[in-house]
C-alpha positions in Angstrom: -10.0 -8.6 15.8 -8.3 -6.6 13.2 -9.6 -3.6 10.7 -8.5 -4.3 7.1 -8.3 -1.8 3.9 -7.8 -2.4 0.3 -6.1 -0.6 -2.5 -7.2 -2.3 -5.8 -5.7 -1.3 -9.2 -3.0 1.3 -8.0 -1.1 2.3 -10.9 2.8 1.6 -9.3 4.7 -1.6 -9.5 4.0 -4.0 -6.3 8.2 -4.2 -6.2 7.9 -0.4 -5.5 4.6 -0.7 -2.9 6.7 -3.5 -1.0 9.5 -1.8 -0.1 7.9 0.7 1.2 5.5 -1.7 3.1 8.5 -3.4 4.9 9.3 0.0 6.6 5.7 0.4 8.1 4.5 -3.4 9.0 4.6 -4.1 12.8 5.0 -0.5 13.8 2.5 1.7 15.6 -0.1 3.3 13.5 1.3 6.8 14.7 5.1 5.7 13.9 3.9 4.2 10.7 2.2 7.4 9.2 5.4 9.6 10.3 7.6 7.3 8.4 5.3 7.4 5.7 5.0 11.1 5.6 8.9 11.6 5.5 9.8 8.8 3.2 10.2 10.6 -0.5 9.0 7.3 -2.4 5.9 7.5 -4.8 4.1 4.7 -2.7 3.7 6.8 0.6 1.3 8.6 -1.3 -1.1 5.7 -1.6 0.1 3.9 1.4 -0.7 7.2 3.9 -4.2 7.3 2.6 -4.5 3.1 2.9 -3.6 3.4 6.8 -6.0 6.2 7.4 -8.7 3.7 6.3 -7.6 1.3 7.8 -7.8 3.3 11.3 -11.0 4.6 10.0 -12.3 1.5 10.0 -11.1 0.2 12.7 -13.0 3.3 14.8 -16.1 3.1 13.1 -16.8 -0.9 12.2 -15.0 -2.8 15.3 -14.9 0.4 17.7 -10.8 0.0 18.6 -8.8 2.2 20.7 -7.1 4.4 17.8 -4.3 4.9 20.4 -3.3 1.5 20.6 -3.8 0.6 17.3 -0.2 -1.2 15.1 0.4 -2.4 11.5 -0.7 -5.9 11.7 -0.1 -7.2 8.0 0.4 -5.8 4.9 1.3 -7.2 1.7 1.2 -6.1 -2.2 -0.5 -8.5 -5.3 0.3 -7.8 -8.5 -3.3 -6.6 -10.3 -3.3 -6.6 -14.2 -0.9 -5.4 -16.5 -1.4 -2.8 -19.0 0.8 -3.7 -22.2 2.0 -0.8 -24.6 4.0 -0.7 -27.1 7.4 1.5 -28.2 8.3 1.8 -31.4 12.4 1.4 -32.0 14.2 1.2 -35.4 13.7 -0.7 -38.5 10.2 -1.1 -38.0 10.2 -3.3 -34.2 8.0 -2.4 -31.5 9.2 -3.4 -27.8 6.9 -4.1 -25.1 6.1 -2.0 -22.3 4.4 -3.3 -18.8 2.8 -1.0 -16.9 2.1 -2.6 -13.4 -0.3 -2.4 -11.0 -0.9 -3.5 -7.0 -3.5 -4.4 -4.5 -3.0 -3.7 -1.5 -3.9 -5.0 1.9 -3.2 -2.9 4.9 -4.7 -4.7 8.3 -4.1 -2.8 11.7 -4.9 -4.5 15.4 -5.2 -3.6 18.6 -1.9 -3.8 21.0 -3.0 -6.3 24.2 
């Protein structure tokens, strides 16, 4: 039995999310949210408040021990791109992508 939580739409790259997400996945949920709290990347933000509902749910849908509770899977999609444009000399416009991620954060009890 696992607990899962979703992050749709987040406004950071997934290559950004995913580096951050191989620091955290297998760990114990307390580990995990002390690495996240101390790692200065702009993903912790989201990812801190992905594994608190994960846990969250996890207590209150499937009733698991919080205690033993580890980073079972995560991963990072890439959602829709937003496409702007910059304007540059001589009349041009280059492209800018402005990424976004889901999420998926799933934690499980330890046997």
């Amino acid at each position: 039995m696992e607990a899962k939580a979703y992050l749709k739409y987040a406004r950071i790259s997934p290559r950004k999310v995913g580096i951050v997400l191989d620091l955290i996945r297998g760990k114990d949920v307390a580990e995990a949210k002390a690495i996240l709290k101390s790692t200065p990347k702009s993903a912790s933000e989201y990812l801190v408040k992905l594994l608190d509902s994960a846990v969250a749910n996890a207590d209150h849908n499937f009733q698991m021990d919080v205690s033993k509770l580890y980073v079972n899977e995560c991963f990072c999609c890439p959602g829709p791109i937003q496409k702007r444009i910059m304007p540059r000399a001589q009349g041009r416009a280059y492209r800018i992508n402005k990424r976004t991620s889901h999420v998926t954060l799933s934690v499980k009890e330890r046997d």
